[in-house]
N, C-alpha and C positions, 0 to 999 in steps of 0.2 A: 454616597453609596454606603449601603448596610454592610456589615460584615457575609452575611447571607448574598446577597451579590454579590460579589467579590469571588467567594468561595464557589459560585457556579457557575463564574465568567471563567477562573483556571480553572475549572472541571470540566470543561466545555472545550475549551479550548486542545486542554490534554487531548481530549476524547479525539477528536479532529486532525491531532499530530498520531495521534497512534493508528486511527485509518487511512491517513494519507502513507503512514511509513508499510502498515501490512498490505495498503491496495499495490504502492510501488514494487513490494517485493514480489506477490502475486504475477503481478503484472514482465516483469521481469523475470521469474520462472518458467512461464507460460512464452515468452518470445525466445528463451533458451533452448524449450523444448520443443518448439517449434520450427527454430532453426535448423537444430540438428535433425528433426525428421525429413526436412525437406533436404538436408543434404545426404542424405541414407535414401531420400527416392531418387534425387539428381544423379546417383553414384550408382545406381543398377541400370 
């Protein structure tokens, strides 16, 4: 393996951990605010 591989296997890999971390957050934002609106409809 070349240095150049190497350096775009962890760049790669980075990239991949940073959209799995901002999809989960999303992801998890979005069923927060979705919980609480169904219990603000559930509650009138």
């Amino acid at each position: 393996m070349t240095k150049i591989q190497i350096y775009s296997d962890v760049s790669l890999s980075a990239v991949e951990d940073i959209e799995n971390i901002v999809f989960n957050r999303i992801s998890t934002a979005l069923n927060v605010t979705l919980c609480s609106f169904c219990h603000v409809l559930n509650n009138k």
